[in-house]
Backbone of each chain as ProteinMPNN parsed JSONL, in Angstrom:
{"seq_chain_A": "XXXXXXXXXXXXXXXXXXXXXXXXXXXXXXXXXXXXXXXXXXXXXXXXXXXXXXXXXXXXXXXXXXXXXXXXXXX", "coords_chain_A": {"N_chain_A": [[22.522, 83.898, -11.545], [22.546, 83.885, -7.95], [21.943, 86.323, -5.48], [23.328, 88.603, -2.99], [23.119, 91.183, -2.754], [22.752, 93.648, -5.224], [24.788, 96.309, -7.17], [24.114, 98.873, -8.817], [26.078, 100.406, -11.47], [25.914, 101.223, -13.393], [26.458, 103.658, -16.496], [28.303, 104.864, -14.988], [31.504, 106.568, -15.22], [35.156, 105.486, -14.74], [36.649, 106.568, -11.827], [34.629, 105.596, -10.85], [32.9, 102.627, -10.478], [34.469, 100.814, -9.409], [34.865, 102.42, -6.903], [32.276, 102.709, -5.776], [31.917, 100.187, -5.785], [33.318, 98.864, -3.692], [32.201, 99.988, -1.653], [30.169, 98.674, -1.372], [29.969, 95.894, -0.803], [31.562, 96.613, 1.404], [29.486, 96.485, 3.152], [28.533, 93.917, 3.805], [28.533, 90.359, 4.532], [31.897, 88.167, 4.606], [32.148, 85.626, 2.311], [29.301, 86.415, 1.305], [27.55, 87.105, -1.698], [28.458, 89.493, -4.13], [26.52, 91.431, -6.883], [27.19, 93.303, -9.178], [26.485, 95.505, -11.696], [27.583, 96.939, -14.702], [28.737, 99.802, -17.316], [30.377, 100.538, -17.476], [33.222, 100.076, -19.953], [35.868, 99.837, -19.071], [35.724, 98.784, -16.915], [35.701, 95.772, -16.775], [38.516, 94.95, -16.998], [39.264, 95.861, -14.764], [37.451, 95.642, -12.389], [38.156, 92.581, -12.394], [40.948, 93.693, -11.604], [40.656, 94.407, -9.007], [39.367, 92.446, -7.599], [40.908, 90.667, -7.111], [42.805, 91.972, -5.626], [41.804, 92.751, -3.531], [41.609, 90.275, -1.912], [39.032, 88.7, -3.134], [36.699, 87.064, -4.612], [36.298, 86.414, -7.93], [32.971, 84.881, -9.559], [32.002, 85.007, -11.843], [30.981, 86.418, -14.587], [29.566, 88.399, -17.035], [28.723, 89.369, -20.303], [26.045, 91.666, -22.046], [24.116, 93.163, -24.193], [25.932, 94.866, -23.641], [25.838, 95.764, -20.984], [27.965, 94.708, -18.649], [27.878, 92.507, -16.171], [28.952, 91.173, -12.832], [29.608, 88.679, -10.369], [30.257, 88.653, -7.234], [32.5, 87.658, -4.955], [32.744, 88.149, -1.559], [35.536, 87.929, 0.13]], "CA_chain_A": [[23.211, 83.552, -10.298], [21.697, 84.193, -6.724], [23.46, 87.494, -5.297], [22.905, 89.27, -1.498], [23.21, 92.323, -3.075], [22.63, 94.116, -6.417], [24.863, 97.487, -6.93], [23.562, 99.436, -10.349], [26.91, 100.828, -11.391], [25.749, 101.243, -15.03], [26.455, 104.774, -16.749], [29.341, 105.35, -14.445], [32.935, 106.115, -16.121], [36.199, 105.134, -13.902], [36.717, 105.292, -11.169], [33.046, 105.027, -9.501], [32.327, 101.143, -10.571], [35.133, 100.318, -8.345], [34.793, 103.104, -5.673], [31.128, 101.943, -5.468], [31.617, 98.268, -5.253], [33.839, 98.702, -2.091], [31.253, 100.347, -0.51], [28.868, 97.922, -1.454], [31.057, 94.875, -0.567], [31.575, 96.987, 3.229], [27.775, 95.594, 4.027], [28.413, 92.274, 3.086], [29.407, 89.729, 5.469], [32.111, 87.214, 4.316], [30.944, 84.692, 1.602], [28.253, 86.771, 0.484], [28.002, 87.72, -2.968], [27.84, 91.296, -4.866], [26.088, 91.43, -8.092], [28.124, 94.439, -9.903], [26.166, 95.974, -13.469], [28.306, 98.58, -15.213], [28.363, 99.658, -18.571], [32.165, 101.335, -18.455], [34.596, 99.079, -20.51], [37.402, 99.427, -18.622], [34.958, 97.855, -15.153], [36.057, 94.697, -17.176], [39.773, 94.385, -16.546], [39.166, 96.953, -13.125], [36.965, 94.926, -11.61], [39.244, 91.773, -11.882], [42.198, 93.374, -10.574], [40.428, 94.972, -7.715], [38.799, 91.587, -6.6], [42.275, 90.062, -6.889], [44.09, 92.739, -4.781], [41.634, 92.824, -2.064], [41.711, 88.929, -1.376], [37.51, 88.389, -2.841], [36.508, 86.088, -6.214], [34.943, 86.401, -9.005], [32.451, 83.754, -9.38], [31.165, 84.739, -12.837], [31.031, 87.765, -15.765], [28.752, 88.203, -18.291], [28.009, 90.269, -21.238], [25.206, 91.532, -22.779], [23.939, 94.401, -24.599], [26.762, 96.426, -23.818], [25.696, 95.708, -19.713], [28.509, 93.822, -17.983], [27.861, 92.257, -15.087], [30.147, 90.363, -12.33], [29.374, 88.142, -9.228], [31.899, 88.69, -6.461], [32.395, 86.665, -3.509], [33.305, 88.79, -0.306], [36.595, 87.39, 1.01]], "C_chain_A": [[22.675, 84.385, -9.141], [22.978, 85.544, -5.918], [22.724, 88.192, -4.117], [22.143, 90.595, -1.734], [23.07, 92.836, -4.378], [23.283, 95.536, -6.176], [25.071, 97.717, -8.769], [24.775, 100.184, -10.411], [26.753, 101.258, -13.333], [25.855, 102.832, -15.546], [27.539, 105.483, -15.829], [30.572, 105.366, -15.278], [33.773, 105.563, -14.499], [36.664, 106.101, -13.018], [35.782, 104.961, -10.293], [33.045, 104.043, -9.611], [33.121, 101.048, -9.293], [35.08, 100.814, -7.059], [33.379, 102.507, -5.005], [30.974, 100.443, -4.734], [32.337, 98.499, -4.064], [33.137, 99.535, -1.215], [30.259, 99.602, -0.353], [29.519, 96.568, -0.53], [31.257, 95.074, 1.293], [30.489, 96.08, 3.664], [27.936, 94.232, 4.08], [29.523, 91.857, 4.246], [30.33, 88.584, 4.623], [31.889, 86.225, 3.722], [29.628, 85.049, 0.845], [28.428, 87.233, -0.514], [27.279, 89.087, -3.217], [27.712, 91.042, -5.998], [26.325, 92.805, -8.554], [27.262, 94.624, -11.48], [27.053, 97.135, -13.594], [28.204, 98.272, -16.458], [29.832, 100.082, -19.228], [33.009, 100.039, -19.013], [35.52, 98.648, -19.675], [36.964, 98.332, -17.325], [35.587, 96.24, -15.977], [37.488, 94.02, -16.324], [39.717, 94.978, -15.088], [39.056, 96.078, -12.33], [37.437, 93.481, -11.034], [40.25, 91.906, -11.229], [42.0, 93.936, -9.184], [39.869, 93.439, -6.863], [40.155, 90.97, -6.236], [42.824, 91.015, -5.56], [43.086, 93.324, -3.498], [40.586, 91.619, -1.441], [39.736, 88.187, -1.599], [38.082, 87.323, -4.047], [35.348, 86.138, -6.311], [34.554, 85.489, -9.681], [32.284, 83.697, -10.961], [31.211, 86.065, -13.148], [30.689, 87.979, -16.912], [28.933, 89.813, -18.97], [27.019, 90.261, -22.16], [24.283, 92.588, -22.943], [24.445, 95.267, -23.924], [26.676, 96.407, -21.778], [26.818, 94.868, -18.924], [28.218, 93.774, -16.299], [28.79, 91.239, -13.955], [29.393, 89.872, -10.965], [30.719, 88.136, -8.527], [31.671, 88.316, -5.011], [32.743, 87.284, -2.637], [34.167, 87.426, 0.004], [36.452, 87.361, 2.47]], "O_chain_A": [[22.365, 85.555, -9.367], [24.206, 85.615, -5.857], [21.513, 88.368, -4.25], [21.094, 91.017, -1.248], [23.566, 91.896, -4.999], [22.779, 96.201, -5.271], [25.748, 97.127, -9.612], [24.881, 100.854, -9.384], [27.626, 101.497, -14.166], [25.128, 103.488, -14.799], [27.639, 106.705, -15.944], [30.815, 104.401, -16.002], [33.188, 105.323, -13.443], [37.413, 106.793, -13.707], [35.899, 104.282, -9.273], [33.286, 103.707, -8.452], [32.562, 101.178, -8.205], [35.193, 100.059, -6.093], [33.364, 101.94, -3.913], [30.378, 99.89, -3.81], [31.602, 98.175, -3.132], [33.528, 99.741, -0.066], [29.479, 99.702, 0.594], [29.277, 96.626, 0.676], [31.169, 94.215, 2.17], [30.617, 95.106, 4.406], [27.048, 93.557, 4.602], [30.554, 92.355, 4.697], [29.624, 87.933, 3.853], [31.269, 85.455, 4.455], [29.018, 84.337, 0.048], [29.454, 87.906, -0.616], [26.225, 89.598, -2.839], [28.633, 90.401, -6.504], [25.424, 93.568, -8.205], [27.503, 93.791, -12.354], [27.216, 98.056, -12.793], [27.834, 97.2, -16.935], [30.324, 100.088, -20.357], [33.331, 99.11, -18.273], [35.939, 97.503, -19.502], [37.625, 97.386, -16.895], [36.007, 95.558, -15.042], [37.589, 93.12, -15.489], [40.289, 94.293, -14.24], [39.951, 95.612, -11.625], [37.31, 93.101, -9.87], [40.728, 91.059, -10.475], [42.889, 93.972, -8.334], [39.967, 93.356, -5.639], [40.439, 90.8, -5.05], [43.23, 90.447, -4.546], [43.473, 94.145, -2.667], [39.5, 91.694, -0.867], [39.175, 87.49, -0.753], [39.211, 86.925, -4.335], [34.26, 86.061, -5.74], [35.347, 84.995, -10.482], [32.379, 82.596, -11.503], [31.431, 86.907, -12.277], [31.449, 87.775, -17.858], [29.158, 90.91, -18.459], [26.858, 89.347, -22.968], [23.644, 92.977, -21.966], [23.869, 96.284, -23.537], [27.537, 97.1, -21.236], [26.161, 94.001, -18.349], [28.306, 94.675, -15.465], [29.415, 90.387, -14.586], [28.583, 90.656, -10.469], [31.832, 87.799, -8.933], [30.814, 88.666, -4.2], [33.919, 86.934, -2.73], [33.744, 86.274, 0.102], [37.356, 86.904, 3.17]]}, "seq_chain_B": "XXXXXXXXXXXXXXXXXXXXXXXXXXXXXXXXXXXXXXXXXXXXXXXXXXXXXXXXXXXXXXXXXXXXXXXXXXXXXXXXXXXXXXXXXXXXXXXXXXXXXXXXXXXXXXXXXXXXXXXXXXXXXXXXXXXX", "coords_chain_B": {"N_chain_B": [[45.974, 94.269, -1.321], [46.198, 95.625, 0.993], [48.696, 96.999, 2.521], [49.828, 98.56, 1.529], [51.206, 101.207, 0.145], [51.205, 104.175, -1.253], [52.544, 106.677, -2.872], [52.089, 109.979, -4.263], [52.873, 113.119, -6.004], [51.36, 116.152, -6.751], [51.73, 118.259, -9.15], [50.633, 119.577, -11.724], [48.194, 122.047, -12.782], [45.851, 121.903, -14.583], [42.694, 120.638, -14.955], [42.641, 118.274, -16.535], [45.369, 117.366, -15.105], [44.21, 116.977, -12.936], [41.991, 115.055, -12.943], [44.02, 112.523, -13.954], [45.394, 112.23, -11.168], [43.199, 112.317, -9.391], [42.026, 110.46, -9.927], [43.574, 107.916, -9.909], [44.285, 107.891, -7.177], [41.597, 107.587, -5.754], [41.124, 105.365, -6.915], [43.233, 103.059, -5.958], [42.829, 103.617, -2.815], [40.402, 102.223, -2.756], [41.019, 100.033, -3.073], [42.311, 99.493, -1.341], [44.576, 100.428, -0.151], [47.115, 102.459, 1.241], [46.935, 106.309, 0.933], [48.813, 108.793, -0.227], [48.719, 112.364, -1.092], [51.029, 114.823, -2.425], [51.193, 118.406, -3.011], [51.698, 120.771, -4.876], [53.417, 123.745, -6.278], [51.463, 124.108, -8.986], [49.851, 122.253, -8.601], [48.221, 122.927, -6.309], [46.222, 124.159, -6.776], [44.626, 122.129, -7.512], [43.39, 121.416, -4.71], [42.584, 123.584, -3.944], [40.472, 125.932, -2.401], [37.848, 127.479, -3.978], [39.437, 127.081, -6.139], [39.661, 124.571, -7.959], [37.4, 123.608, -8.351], [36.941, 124.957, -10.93], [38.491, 124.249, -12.576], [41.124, 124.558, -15.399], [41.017, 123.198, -18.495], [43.614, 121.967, -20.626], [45.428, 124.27, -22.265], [44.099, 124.906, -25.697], [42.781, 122.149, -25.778], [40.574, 122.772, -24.989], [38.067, 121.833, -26.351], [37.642, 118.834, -25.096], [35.752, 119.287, -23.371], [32.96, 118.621, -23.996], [33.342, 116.025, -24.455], [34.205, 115.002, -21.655], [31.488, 115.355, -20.073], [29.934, 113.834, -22.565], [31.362, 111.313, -21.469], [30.278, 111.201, -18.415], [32.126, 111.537, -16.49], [32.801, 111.813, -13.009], [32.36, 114.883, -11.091], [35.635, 117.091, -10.711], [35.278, 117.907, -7.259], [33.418, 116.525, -6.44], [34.995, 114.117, -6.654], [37.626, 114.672, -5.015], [36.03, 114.278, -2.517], [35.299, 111.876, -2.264], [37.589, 110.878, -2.023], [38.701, 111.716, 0.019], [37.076, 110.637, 1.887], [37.399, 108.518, 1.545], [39.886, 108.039, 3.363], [42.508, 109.418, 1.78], [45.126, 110.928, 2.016], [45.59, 114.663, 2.252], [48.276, 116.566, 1.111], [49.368, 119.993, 1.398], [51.68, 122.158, 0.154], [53.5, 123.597, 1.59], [56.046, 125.813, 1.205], [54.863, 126.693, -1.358], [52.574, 127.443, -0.995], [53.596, 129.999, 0.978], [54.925, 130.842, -1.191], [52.888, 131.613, -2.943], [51.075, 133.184, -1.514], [49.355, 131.874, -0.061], [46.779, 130.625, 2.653], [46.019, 127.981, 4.688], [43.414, 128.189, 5.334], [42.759, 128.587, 2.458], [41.922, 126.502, 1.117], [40.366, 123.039, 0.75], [38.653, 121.328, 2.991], [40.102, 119.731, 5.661], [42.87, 119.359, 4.671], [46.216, 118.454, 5.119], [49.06, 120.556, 6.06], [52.331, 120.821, 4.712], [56.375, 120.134, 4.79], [59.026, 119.223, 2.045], [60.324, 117.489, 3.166], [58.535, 116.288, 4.638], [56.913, 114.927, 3.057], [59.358, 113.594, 2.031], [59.386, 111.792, 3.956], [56.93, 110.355, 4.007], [57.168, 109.425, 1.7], [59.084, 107.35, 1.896], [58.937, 104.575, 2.382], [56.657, 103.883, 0.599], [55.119, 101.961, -2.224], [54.38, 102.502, -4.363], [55.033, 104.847, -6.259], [54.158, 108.201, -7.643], [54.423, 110.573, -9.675], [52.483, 113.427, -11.041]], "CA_chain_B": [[46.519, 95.779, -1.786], [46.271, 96.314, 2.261], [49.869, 97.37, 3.287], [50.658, 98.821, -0.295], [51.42, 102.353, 0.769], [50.837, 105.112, -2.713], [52.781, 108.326, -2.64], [51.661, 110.68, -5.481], [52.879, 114.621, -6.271], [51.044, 116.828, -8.055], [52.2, 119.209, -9.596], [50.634, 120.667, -12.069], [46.759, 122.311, -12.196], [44.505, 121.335, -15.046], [41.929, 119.68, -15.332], [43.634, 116.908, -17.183], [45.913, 116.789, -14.058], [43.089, 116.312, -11.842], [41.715, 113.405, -13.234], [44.951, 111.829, -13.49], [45.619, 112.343, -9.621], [42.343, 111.752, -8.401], [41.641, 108.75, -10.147], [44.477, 107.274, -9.329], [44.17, 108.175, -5.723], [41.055, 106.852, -5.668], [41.275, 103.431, -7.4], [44.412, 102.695, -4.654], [42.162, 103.994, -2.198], [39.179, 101.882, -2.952], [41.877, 98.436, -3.249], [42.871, 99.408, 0.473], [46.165, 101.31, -0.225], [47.015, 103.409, 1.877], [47.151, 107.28, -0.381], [48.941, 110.631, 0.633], [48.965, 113.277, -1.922], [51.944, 115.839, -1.691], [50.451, 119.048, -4.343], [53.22, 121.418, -5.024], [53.089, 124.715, -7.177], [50.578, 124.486, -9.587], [49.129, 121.185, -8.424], [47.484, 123.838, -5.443], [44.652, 124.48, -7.788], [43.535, 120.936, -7.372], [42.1, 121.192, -3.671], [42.074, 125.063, -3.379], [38.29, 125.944, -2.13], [37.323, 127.523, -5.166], [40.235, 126.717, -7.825], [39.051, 122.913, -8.017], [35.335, 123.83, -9.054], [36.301, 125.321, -11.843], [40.016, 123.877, -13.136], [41.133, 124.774, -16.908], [41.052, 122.683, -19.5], [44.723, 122.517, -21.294], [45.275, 125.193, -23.813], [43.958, 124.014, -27.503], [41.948, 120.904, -25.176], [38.766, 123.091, -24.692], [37.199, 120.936, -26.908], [37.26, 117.954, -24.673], [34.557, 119.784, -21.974], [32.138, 117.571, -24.012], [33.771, 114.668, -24.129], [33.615, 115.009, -19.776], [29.933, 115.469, -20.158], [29.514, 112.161, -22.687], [31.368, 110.366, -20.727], [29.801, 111.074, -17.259], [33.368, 111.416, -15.117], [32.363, 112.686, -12.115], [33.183, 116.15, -11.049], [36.789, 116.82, -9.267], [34.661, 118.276, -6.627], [32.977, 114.883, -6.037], [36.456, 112.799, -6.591], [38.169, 115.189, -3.744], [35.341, 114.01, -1.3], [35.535, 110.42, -2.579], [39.577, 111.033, -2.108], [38.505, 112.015, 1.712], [36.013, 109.738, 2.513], [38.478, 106.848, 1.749], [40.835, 108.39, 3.657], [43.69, 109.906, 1.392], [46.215, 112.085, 2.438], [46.365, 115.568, 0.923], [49.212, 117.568, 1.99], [49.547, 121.108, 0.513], [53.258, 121.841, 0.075], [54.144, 125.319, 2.874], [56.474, 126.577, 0.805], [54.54, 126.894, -2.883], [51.578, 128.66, -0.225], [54.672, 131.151, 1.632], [55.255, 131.856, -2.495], [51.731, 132.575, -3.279], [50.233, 133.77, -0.062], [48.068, 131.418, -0.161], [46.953, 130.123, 3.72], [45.243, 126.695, 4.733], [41.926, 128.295, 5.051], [42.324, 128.739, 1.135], [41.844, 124.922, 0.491], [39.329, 122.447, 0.818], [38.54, 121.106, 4.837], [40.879, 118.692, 6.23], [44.29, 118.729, 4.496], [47.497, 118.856, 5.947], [50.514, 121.392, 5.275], [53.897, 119.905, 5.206], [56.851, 120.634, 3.801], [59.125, 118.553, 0.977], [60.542, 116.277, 4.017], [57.607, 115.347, 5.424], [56.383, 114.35, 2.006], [59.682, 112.569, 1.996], [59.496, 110.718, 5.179], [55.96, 108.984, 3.862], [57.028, 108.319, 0.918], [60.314, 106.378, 1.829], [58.56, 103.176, 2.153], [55.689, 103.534, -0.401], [55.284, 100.585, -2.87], [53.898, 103.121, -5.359], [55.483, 106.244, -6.279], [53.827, 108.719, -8.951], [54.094, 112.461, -10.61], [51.819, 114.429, -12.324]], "C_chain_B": [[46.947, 96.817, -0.037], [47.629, 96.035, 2.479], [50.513, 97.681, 1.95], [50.301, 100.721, 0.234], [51.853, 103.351, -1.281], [51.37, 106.653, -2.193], [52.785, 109.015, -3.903], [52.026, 112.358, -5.319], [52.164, 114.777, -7.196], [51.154, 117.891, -8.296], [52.172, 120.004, -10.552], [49.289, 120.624, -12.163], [45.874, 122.412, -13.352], [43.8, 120.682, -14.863], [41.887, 117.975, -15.591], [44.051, 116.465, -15.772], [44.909, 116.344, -13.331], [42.699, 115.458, -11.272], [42.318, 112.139, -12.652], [45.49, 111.697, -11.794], [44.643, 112.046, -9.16], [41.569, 110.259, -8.537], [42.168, 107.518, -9.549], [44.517, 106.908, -7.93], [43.263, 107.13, -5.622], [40.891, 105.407, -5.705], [42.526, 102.604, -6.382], [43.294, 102.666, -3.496], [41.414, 102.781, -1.519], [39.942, 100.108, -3.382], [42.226, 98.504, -2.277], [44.079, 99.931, 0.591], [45.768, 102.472, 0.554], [47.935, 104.58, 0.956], [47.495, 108.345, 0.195], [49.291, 110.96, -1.327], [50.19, 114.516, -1.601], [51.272, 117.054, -3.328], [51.021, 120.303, -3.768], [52.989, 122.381, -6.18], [51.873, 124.508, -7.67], [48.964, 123.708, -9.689], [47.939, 121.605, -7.151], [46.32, 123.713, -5.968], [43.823, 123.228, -7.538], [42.825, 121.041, -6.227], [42.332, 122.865, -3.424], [40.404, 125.395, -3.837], [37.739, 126.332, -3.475], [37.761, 127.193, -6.357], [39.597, 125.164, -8.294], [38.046, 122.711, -8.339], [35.373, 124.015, -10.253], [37.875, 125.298, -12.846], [39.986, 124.161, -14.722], [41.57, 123.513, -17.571], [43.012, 123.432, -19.703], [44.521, 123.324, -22.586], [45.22, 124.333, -24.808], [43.479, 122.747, -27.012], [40.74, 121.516, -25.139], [37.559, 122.349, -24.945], [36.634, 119.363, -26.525], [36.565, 118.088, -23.458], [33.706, 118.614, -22.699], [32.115, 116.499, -23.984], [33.547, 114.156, -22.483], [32.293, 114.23, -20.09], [29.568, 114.085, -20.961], [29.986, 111.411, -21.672], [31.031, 110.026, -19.084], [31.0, 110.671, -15.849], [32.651, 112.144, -14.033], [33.089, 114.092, -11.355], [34.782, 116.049, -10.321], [36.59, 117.683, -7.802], [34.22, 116.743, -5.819], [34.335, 113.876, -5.63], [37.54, 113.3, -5.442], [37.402, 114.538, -2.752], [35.33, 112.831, -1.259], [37.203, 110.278, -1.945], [39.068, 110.703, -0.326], [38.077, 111.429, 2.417], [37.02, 108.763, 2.288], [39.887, 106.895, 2.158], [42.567, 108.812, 3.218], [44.072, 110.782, 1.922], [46.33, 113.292, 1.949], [47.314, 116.419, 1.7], [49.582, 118.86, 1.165], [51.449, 121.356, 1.185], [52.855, 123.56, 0.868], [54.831, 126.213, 2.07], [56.278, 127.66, -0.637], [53.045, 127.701, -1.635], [52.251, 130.065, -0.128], [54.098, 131.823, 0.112], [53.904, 132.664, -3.252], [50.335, 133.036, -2.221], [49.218, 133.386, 0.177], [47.804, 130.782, 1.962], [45.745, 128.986, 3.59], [43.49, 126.769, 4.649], [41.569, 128.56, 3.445], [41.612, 127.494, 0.775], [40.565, 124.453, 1.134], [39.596, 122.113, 2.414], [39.355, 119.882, 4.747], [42.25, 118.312, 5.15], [44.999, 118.812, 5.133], [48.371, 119.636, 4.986], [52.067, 120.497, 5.622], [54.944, 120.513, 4.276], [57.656, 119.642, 2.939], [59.7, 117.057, 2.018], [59.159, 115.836, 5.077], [56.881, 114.446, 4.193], [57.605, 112.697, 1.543], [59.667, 111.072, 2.474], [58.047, 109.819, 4.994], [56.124, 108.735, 2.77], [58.014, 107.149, 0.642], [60.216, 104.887, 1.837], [57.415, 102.94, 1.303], [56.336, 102.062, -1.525], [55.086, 101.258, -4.837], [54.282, 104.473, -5.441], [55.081, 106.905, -7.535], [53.585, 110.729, -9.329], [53.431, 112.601, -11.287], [51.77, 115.434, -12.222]], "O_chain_B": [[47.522, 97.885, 0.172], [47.906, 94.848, 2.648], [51.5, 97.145, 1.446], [49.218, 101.188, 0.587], [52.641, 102.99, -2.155], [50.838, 107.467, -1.439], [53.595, 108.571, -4.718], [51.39, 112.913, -4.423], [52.06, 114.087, -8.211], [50.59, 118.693, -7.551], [52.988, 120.91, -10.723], [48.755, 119.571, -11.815], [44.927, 123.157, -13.102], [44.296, 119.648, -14.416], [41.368, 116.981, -15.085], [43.48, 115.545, -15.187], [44.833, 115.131, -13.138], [42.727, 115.016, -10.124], [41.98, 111.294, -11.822], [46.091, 110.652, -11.546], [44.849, 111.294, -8.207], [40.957, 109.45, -7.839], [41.649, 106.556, -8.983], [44.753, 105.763, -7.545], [43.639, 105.97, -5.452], [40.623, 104.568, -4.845], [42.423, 101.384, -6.255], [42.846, 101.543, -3.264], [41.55, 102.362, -0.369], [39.294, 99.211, -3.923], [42.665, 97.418, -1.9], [44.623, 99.797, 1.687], [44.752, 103.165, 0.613], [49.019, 104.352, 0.419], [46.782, 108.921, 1.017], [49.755, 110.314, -2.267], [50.168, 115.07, -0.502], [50.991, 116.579, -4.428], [50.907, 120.766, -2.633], [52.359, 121.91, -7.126], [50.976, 124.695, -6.849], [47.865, 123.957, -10.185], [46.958, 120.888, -6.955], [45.43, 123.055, -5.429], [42.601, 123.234, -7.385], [41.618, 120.83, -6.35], [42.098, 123.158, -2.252], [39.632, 125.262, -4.787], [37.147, 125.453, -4.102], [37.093, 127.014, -7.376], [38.964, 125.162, -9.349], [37.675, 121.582, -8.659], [34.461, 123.62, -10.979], [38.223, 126.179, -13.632], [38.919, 124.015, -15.318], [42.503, 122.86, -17.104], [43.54, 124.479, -19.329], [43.785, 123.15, -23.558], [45.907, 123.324, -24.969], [43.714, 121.894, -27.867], [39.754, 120.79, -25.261], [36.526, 122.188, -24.294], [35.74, 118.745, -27.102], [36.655, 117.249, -22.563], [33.685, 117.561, -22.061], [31.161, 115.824, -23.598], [32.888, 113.173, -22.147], [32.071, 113.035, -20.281], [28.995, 113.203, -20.322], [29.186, 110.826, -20.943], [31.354, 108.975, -18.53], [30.905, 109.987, -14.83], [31.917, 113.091, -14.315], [34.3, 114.168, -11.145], [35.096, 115.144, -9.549], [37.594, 118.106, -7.228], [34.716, 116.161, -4.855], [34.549, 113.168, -4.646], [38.285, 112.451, -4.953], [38.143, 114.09, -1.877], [35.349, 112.397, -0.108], [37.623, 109.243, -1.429], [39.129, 109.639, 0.291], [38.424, 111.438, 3.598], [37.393, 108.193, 3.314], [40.824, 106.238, 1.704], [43.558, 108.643, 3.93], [43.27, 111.584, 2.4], [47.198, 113.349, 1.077], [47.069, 116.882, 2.814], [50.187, 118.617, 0.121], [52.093, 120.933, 2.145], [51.999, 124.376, 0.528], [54.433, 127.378, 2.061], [56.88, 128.673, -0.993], [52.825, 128.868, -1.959], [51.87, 131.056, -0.751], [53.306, 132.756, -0.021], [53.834, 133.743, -3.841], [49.111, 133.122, -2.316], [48.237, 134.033, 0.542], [48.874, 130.553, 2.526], [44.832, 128.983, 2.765], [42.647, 125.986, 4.211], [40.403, 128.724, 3.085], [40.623, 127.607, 0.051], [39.834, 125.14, 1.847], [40.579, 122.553, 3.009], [39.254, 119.101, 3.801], [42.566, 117.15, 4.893], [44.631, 119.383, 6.159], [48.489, 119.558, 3.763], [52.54, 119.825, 6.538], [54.681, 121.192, 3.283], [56.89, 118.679, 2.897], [59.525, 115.884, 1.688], [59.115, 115.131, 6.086], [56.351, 113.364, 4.443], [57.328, 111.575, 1.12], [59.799, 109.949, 1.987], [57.901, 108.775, 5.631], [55.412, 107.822, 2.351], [57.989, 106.316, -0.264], [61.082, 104.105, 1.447], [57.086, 101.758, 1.204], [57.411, 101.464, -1.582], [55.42, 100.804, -5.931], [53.805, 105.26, -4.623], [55.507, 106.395, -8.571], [52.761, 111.629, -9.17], [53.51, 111.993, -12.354], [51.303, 116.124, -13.128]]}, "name": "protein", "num_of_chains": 2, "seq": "XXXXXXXXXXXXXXXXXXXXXXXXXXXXXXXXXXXXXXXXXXXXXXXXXXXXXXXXXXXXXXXXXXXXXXXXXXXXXXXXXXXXXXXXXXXXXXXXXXXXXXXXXXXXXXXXXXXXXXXXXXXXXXXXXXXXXXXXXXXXXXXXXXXXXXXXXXXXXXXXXXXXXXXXXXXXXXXXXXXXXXXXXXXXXXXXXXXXXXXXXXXXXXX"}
């Protein structure tokens, strides 16, 4: 999936993925997407309730070898 | 999460606590909540200039320094400036200083002092209220 942005969040524990992505997400105009890698577990359920509770969507969330990744739509 | 208002004490000064308080902080923070800290007796240690560099482990926990280190938390050095940069609140409590003579230039740059009613008066409309 085609993404504005790429932020390497991989090898981080909690709570950088998320502190990260809202800095990444700042640059981003409206509609554009953030391509999120992390490798912490918890970035799973995190990362859903942070796009939820600050009005974005998540387009898409893969796994694979242990890498999760997420597409997130700037609200 | 914007107009979700987070009032957090802390109150006591391991390590452990730390975590728990600055994570927390953070992850509110970093969802658009707006975060004051009120840090009360022992919870000092968390942003005092040098206590916060080098916080204890709970007695008979020593053994989870490596666990830190696998798991790559980031210092509570780092997670104070993360705290700051996303504008949290820290307010050192006046009267747990008075008791240990501690003064504002002890602490890290930019908190506020207050005392248990000013801690009240922001957290009377929080959405989120939490001790550690």
């Amino acid at each position: 999936m085609e993404a504005n942005e790429v932020l390497d969040a991989k090898g981080l524990a909690c709570p950088m993925p998320i502190v990260k992505t809202k800095k990444a997400i700042e640059k981003l105009e409206s509609g554009e997407v953030l391509e999120v890698q992390a490798t912490d577990k918890g970035a799973k359920s995190d990362i859903a309730a942070w796009v939820k509770s600050g009005g974005h969507e998540l387009l898409k969330d893969t796994e694979e070898n242990d890498v999760l990744k997420f597409w997130i739509k700037k609200g | 999460m914007a107009n979700t208002k987070v009032a957090i004490i802390a109150a006591n000064g391991s390590l452990f606590d730390a975590y728990k308080v600055f994570n927390v902080a953070s992850a509110a923070a970093a969802s658009d909540a707006e975060v004051g800290i009120f840090f009360t007796f022992e919870g000092l240690n968390l942003i005092h200039k040098e206590g916060h560099k080098n916080l204890p482990l709970p007695e008979g926990k020593e053994h989870f320094q490596e666990g830190f280190q696998k798991a790559n938390v980031p210092s509570i050095e780092e997670l104070v400036g993360i705290a700051q940069e996303m504008d949290v609140k820290l307010i050192a409590c006046q009267m747990t200083m008075d008791v240990m003579s501690l003064e504002k230039e002890d602490f890290v740059e930019g908190i506020e002092v207050g005392g248990a009613a000013s801690f009240i008066e922001y957290a009377k409309d929080a959405n989120i209220s939490l001790t550690f």
